[in-house]
Structures are given as C-alpha cells and as structure tokens.
C-alpha positions as a printed NumPy array, in Angstrom:
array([[ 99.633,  86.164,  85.098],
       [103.115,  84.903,  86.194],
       [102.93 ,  83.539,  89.978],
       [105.35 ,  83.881,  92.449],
       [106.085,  80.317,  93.758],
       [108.372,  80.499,  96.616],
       [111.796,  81.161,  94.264],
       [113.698,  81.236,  98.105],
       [116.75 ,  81.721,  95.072],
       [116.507,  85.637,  94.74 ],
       [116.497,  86.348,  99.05 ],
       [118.382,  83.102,  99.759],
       [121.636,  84.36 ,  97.775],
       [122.056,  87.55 ,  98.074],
       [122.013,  86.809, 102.226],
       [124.651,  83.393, 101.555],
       [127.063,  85.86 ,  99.773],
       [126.895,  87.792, 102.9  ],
       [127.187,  85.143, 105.208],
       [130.119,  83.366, 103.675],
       [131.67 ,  86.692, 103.437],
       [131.35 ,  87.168, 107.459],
       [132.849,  83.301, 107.825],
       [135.801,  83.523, 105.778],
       [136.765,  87.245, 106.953],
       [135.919,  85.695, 111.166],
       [138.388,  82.881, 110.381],
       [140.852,  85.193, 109.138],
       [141.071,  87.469, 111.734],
       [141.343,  84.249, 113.768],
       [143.825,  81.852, 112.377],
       [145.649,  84.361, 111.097],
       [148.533,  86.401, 112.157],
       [147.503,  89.969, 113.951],
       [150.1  ,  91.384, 111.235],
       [148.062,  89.658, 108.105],
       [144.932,  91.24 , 109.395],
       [144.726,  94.377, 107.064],
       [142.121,  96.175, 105.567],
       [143.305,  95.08 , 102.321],
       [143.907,  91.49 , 103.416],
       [140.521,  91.383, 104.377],
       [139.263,  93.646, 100.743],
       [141.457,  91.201,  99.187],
       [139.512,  87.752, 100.699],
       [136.3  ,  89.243, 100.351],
       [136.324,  90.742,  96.25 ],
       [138.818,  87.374,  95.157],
       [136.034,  85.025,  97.185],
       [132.897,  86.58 ,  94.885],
       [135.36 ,  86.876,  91.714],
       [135.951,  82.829,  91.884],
       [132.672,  82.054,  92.762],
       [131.392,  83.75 ,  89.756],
       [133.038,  82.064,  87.151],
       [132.731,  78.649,  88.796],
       [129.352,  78.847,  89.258],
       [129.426,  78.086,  93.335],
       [126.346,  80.051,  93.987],
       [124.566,  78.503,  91.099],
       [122.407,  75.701,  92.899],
       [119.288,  74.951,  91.664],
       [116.412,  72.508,  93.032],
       [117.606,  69.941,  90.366],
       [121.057,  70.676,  90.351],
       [123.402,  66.774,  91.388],
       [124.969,  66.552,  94.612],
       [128.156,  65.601,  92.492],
       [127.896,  69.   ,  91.081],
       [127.782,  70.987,  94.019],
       [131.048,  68.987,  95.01 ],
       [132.588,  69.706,  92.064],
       [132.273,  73.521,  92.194],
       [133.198,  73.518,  95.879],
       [136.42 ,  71.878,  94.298],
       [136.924,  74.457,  92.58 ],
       [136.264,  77.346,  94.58 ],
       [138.917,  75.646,  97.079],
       [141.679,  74.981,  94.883],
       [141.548,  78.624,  93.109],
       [141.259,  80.573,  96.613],
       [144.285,  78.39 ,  98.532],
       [146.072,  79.687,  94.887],
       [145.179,  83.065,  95.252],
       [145.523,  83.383,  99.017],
       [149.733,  81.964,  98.574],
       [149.97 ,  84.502,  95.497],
       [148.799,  87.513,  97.698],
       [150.583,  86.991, 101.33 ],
       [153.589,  85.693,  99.085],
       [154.127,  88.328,  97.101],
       [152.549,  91.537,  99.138],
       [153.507,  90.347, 102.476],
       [156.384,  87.664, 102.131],
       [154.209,  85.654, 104.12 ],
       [155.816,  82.164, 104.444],
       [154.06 ,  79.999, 106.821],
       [151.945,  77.599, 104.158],
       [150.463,  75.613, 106.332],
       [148.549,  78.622, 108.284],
       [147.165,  79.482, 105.23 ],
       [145.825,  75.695, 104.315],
       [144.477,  75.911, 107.184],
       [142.587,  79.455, 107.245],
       [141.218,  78.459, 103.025],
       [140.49 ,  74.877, 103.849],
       [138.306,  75.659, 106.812],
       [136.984,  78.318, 105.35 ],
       [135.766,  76.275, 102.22 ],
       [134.624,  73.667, 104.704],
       [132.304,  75.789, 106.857],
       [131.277,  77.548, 104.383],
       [130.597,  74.245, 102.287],
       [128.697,  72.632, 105.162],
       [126.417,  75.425, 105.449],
       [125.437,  75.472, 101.546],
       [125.061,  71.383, 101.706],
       [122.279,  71.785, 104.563],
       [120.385,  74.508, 102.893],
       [120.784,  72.117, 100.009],
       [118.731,  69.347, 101.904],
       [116.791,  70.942, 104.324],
       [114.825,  73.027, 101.055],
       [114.682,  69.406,  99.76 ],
       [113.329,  68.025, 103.05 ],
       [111.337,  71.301, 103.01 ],
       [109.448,  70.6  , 100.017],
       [108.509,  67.528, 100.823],
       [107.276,  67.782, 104.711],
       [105.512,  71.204, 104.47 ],
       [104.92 ,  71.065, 100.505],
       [106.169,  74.691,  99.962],
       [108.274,  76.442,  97.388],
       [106.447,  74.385,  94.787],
       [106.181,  74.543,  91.216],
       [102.764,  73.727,  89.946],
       [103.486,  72.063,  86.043],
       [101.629,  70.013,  83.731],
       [103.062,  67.802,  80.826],
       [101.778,  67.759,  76.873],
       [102.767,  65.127,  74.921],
       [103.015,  60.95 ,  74.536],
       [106.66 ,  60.382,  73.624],
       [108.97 ,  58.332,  75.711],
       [110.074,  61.25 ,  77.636],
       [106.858,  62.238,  79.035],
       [106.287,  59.256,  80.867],
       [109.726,  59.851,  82.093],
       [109.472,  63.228,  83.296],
       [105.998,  62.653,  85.347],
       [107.817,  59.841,  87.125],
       [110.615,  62.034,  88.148],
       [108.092,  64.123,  89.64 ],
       [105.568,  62.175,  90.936],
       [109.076,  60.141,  92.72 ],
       [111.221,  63.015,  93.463],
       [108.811,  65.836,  95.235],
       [112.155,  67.33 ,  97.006],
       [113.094,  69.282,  93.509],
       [109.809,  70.676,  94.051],
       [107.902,  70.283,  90.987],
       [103.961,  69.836,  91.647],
       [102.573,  67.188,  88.193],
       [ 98.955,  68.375,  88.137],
       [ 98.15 ,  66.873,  85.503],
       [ 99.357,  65.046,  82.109],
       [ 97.508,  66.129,  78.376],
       [ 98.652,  63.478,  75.758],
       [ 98.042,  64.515,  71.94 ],
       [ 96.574,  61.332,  70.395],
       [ 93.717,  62.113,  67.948],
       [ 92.205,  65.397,  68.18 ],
       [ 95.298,  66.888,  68.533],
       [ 94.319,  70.211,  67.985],
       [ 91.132,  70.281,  70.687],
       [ 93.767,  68.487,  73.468],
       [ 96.66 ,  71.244,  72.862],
       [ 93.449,  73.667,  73.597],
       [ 92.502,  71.702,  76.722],
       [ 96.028,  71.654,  77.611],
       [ 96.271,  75.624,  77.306],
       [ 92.769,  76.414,  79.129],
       [ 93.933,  74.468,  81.814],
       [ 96.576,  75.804,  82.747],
       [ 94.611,  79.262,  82.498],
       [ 92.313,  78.388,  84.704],
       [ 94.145,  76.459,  87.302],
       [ 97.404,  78.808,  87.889],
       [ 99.74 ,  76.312,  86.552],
       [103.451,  77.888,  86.185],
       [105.224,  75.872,  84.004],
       [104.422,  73.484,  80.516],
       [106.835,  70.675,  79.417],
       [105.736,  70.172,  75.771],
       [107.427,  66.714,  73.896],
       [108.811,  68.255,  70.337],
       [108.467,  64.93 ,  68.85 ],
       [104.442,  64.731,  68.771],
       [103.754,  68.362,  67.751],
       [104.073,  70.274,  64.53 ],
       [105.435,  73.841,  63.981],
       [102.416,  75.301,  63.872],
       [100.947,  73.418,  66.811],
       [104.69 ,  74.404,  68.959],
       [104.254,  78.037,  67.918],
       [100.766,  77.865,  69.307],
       [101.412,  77.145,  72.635],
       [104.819,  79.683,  72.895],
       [102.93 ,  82.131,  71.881],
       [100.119,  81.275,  74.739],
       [103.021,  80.976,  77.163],
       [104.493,  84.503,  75.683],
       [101.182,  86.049,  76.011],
       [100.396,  84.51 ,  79.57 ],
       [103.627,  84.746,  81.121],
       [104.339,  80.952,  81.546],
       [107.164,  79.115,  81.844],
       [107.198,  76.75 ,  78.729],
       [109.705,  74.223,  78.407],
       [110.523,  70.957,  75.919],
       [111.165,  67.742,  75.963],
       [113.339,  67.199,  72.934],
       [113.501,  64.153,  70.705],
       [117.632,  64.101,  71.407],
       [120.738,  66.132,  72.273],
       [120.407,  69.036,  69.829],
       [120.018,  72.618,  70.619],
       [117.307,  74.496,  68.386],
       [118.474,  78.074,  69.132],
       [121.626,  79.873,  70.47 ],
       [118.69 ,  81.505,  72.908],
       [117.836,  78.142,  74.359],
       [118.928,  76.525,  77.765],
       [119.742,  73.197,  78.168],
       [119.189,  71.348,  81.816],
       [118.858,  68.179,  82.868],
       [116.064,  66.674,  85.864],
       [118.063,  63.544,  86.993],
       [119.262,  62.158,  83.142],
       [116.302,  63.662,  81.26 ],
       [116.978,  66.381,  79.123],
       [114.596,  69.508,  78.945],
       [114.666,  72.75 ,  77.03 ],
       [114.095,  75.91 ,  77.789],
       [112.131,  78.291,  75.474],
       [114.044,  81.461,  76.343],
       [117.645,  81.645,  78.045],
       [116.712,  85.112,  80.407],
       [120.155,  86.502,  81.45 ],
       [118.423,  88.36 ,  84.635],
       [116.992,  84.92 ,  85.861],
       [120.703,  84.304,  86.879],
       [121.629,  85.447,  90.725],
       [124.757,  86.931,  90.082],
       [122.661,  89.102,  87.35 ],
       [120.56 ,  90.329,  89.143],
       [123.296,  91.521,  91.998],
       [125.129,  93.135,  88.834],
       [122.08 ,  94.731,  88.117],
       [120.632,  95.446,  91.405],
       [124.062,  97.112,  92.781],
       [124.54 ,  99.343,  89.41 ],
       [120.659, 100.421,  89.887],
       [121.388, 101.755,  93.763],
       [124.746, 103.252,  93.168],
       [123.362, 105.159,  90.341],
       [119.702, 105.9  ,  91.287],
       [121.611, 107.214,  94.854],
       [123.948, 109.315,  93.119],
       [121.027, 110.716,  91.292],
       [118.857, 111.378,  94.521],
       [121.457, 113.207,  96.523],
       [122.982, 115.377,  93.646],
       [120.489, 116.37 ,  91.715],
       [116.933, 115.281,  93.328],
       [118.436, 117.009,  96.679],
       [118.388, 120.394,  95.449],
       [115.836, 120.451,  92.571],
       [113.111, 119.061,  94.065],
       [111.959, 121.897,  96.263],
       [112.648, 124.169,  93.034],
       [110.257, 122.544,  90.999],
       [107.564, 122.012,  93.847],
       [107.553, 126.027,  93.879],
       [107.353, 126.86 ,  90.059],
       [105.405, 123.28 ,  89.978],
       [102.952, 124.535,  92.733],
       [102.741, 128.161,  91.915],
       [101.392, 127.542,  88.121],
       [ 98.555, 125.246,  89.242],
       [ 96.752, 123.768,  92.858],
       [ 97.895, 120.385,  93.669],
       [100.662, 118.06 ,  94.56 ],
       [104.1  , 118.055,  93.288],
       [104.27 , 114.532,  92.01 ],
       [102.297, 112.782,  90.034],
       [101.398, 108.851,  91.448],
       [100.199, 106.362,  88.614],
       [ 99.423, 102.355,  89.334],
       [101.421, 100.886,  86.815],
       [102.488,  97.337,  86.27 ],
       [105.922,  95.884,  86.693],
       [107.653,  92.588,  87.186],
       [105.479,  89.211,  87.043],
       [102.252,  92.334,  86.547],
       [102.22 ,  93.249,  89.573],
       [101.075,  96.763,  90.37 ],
       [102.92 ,  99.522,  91.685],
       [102.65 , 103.351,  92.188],
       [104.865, 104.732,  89.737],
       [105.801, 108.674,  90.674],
       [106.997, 111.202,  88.322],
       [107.037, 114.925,  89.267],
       [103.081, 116.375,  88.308],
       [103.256, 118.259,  84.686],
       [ 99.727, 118.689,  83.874],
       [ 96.578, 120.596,  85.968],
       [ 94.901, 117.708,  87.594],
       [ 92.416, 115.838,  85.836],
       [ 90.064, 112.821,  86.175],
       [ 91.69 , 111.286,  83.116],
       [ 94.965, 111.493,  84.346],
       [ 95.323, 107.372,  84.558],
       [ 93.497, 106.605,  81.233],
       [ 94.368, 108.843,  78.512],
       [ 98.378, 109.614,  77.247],
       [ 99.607, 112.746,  76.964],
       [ 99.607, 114.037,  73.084],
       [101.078, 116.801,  71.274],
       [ 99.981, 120.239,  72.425],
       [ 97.965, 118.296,  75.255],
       [ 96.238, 121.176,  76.819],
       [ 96.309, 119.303,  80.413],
       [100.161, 120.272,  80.406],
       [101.349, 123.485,  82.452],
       [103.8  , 125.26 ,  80.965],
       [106.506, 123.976,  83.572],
       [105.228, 120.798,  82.723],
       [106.566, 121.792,  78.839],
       [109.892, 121.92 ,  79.99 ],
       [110.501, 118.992,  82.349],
       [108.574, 116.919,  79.977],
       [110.657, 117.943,  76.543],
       [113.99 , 117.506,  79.335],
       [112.734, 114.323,  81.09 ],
       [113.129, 115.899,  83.95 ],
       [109.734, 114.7  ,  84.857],
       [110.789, 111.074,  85.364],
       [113.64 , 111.675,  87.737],
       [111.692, 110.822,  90.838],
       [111.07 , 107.128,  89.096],
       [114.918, 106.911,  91.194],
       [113.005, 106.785,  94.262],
       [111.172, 103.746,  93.057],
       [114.25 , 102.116,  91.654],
       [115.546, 102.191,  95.349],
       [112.346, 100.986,  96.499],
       [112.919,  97.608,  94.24 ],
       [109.685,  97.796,  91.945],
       [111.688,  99.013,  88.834],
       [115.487,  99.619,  87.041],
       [116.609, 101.847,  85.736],
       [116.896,  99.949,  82.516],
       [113.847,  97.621,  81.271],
       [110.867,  97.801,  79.517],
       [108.866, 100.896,  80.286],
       [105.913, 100.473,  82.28 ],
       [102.09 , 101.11 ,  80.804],
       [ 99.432, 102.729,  82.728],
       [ 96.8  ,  99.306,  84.102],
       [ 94.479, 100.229,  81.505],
       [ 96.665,  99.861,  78.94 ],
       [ 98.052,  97.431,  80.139],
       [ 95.387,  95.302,  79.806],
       [ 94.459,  96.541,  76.177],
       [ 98.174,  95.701,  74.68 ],
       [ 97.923,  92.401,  76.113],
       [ 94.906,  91.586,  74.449],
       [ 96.118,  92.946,  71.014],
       [ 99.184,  92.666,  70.749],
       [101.575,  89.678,  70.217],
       [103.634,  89.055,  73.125],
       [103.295,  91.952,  75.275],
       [103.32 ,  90.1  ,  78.601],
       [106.802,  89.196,  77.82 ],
       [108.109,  92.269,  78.949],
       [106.716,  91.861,  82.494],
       [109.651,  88.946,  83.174],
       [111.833,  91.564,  84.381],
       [111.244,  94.969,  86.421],
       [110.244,  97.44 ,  84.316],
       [112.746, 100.465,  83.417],
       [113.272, 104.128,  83.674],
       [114.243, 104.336,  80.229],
       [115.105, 101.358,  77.705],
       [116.635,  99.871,  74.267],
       [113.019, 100.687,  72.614],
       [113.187, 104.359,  73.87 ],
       [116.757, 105.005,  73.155],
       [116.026, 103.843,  69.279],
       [113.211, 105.719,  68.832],
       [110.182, 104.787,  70.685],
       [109.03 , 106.57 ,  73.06 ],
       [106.465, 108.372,  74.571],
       [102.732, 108.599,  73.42 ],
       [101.685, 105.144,  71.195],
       [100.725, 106.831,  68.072],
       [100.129, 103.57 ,  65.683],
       [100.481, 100.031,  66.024],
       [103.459,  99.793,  65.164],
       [104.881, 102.048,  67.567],
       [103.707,  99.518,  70.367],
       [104.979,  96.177,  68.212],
       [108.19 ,  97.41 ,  67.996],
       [108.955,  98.692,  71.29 ],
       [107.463,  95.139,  72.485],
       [110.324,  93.55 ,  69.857],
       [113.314,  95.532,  71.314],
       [112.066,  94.891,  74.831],
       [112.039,  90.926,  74.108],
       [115.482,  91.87 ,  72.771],
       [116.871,  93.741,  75.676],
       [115.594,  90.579,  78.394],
       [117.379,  87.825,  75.993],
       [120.408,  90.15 ,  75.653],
       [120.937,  91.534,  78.497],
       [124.435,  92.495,  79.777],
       [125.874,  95.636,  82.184],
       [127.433,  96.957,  79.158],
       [124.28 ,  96.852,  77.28 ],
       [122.681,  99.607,  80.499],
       [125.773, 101.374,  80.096],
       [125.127, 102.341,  76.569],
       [121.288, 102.784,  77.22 ],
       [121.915, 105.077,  79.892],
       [124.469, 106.831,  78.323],
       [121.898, 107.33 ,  74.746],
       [119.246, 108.798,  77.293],
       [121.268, 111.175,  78.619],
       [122.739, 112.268,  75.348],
       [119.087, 112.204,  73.386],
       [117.819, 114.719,  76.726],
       [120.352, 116.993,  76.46 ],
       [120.069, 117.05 ,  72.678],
       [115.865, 117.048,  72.672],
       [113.389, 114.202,  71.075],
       [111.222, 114.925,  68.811],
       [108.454, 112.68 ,  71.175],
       [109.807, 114.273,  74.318],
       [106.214, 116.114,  74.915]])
C-alpha cells in the first residue's frame, strides 16, 4: 500500500494561491489610485497573477528544488506582471503614472516572494528539527551513483528523504533484488532508487512491476544524460541525476486545481439541477417497490487504497451479498426500478455527492468493491496502479467498452491498460471527451448497462 508521508504540497498550495491572491489585491487597493480600484482591475490582477505563474512554474517548488531556481522563476513572474500591469492601466485606463505601478508589482512580488522563501526554509528546518514530512527510501545498486545519492541523504536531511537502508547487487544478484523487494514490503518504505547500470532487463522489469503492483515510488539512477521514454521525468537531487519510472500529470499542483475545480463546478451543477428534484422521485418509486433505504453505501477503495463509502441510489432488494457478488445479466436481486436507472446510469448520480466530498472524480479509474479489490491485485498485472489517482465516476476504460460486470479476464486487463493510460495521459480535454462519451453512450443505451 502507498503511504501518505506528509506531501504538505497538495494543502500547502492550494492555500499560497489564495494568500498571494489576498496580498497583491490588499496592495492594490492601497497603493493604488481609488479610481484604478475596479472590479475588473482587481479580476484582472488576480486571473493574469495565476495565468503567469502557471507557465513559469512559480508554484512549482519541490523539497529538492535550488534556491537559484526559485529566484529565477520569481524573475520571471515579476518581469511578466510589471508588463502586463502597464499593458492593462495603459491601454483600458490611460493610466500614466509608471512609477505607482513599479511600485504596487514590485512590492507585490516582494512580499509575496518573502513569504514563499520562508516556507521554503522553515519545511527545510522542519524536517530536520522535528523529522516530519519524511520520505522513507532505500537504494539498489553499486554504481558510482549510489554511493552518491546515500550521501546526499544521509548529509542533506532538510529535502526530507529518510536512507533506511542500501541493497548492493554483487553476486547473488537475483536473491539481493528479492531482499531488496521484501524489504521494502515489510518495512513501509515509499520510494526505490534502482542504478540501471548493474541490472538487466529482466531484473529492471522485476522490480517495476513489484513497484506497479505495490504502489511504490520507483525511481533510477541512470548510467548518463539520456532519457529512456517520452513517459519519464528527469530531476536532479543537488547534481545527481534520477529518473522517474512514470511522469503522472495529476502529481502536478496546478493539475490537480484544474481537475479539482472542473470536478466541483460540474458535480454542483449536477446536484442542484438534476439530484434536487429527482431524488425524492426515485426514493418513492425506489421505496414503494421494495423495504429499505434509498441509496445504496459500498466500502470501496480509492486513491493511495484507501477506503471509502461509495453511494449510488439502491437498485436491488437488499441482500447479504450485496458487497461481494456483481450484478449479472437478469440478476434477480434487481427491482424493476432498479432496471431502468441501472440500463440509464441513473444509479450512479449520487457518486456527485462523493466527488464533492474529495474521495473520487468524476473521471478516473472506477472503483472495485474491497473484496475485489484484493483479488485483482493478486492476479492481475498492475492493478494497484490505478489507485495513484482518485478513482472516477466514469472513465477512458468505460467509455471504450468496459464496463460494468467483469465477465473474463480480459475484461479486467484491459480496463487496468486504459486506466494506466488515462493517469500517464491525462489532460482537461481528455475529461471533456470522457464525459461527453458517457453522456452520449447513456442516452443511446450499453449493451453492459445492466
């Protein structure tokens, strides 16, 4: 199972956003003119401040990320909002007073620059005085770079990387690589740096598929500069280079604010318009066919495998083997109201109210009932995969054909295959489209829609 291991990234963010927001918008209404402060002065600050820092990266600090770097996209962000903030009041308000508005953007920048550059340190200083938002990781390999790598960590415990422990390859190769793999099992290690240089294929496809099926970070030292797959990230910890195995778009901030915001706006739209009004016309047909409630709760599992209850509104007569057996054709646990919403997908429309809740999307990789959970992931390659990112309403496996009740292997094989897809590829264009080939594939019925 995939740890959580105090990623401060994903709350620490979304709230700077917010705060620099407040600063720049404060200092505006302050330095400014009364006559500049509009509403679309202030619209205008606010949507140009997030459009720069997006494609400069400004938000995009990580624990190993240079000083020198952070400079340089505070650069940057400077020089492109002074340029936008003359092109606005110049040309919208004939505002001609430059150096009020050198002012307002330079001390904006600054404030807001001193604040990131003592989160910067104090999570370094963090780390190292109270030892928390570690990373627990162990090393496999004897080249060069290996001895490199556990010296940056063993000398540098403000990125917060925990060495617990070093497995070299000499000999028995294939017994150590097992070692290696148990161990980290067994002592909730989150992330592997393998050397490429004292490994063979087979012996590198070994341990990403361990880290596939196990849902562990696995990253590589490489022998030099080259990159192995279009799919790969390249960083650097200090001057060593390391590769990431897979390049997850949603692992990125800004992403996951993309995705988060289009998941609210459209799960609320969803909630008032349609959930407002149908829901008390399906409790009575749901509740007047057979005795009990009028949804259905299920423990399912979702991002990093953690459980949640997943609702949907109830289509079958209650049962004790409601959580452990899927629905089939002509399943005689279905009401006949349960028929309909199931063949419409009407049935998953309150999953909304757990998209707003945060445990899923409303893209991603469906979620499996526990129990089957737990059998996929012992038989089939790669299933844990999926549970990198929150788990979706529908999804790129449903929307090309696989859905609903697992009747062979390779139903399961291939929805895991254009789930991996959909987490390397992600994009808000790609939801679009999903969402867009659910609605169309209701309205026109599905053949597994039962």
């Amino acid at each position: 199972m995939r740890r959580q291991t105090g990623r401060y990234s994903g709350y620490l963010r979304p709230v700077t956003y917010l705060l620099d927001l407040i600063i720049i918008n404060l200092l505006a209404a302050n330095i400014l003119l009364e006559s500049l402060n509009e509403f679309y002065y202030h619209l205008f600050i606010s949507v140009s401040w997030v459009i720069i820092a997006l494609n400069v990266g400004f938000y995009e600090v990580y624990r190993y990320t240079k000083v020198i770097d952070i400079l340089g996209k505070i650069l940057k962000q400077y020089c492109l909002f002074v340029i936008l903030n003359f092109a606005y009041l110049g040309y919208f308000l004939e505002f001609s007073k430059p150096s009020q508005i050198i002012q307002f953007t330079t001390l904006s920048v600054v404030t807001v620059s001193a604040i990131k550059l003592f989160v910067y340190y104090f999570l370094k200083r963090f780390r190292v005085v109270f030892g928390g938002n570690f990373r627990r990781v162990v090393i496999l390999g004897n080249s060069k770079s290996v001895s490199q790598l556990a010296d940056f960590f063993n000398e540098n415990p403000d990125y917060g990387y925990k060495l617990v422990d070093t497995f070299s390859v000499n000999g028995k190769k294939q017994q150590q690589i097992e070692a290696c793999l148990k161990f980290v099992s067994d002592n909730a290690i989150d992330e592997i740096y393998c050397s490429l240089s004292d490994l063979e294929n087979e012996e590198v496809n070994q341990v990403i598929d361990f880290t596939d099926n196990n849902l562990k970070v696995l990253k590589f030292l490489p022998d030099d500069n080259k990159i192995f797959s279009h799919n790969i990230k390249f960083d650097y910890y200090g001057y060593i280079p390391v590769v990431s195995l897979r390049n997850i778009p949603l692992d990125k901030t800004t992403n996951k604010i993309l995705k988060r915001g289009f998941d609210i706006i459209l799960s609320l739209v969803v909630v008032v318009l349609l959930l407002s009004w149908l829901t008390p016309i399906l409790a009575v047909l749901i509740k007047r066919e057979s005795k009990g409630p009028v949804f259905f709760k299920q423990r399912r599992n979702g991002l990093n495998y953690h459980e949640f209850d997943c609702y949907k509104f109830r289509s079958m007569r209650p049962n004790e083997i409601a959580d452990l057996e899927q629905v089939s054709k002509n399943d005689p646990r279905i009401t006949n109201i349960g028929k309909f919403i199931r063949k419409t997908s009407i049935d998953e429309l309150p999953q909304f109210f757990n998209v707003l809740l945060g445990d899923m999307s409303v893209v991603g990789p469906r979620p499996h009932m526990v129990s089957h959970t737990e059998m996929y992931a012992r038989s089939v390659d790669k299933f844990m995969v999926r549970h990198f990112i929150k788990p979706g309403i529908t999804g790129l496996a449903q929307t090309n054909g696989y859905r609903g009740e697992v009747e062979s292997d390779r139903d399961i094989i291939n929805r895991v295959k254009y789930d991996i897809f959909y987490l390397e590829n992600w994009s808000l264009l790609l939801d679009m489209k999903i969402v867009f080939t659910t609605v169309y594939n209701a309205l026109k019925g599905e053949e597994k829609a039962y």
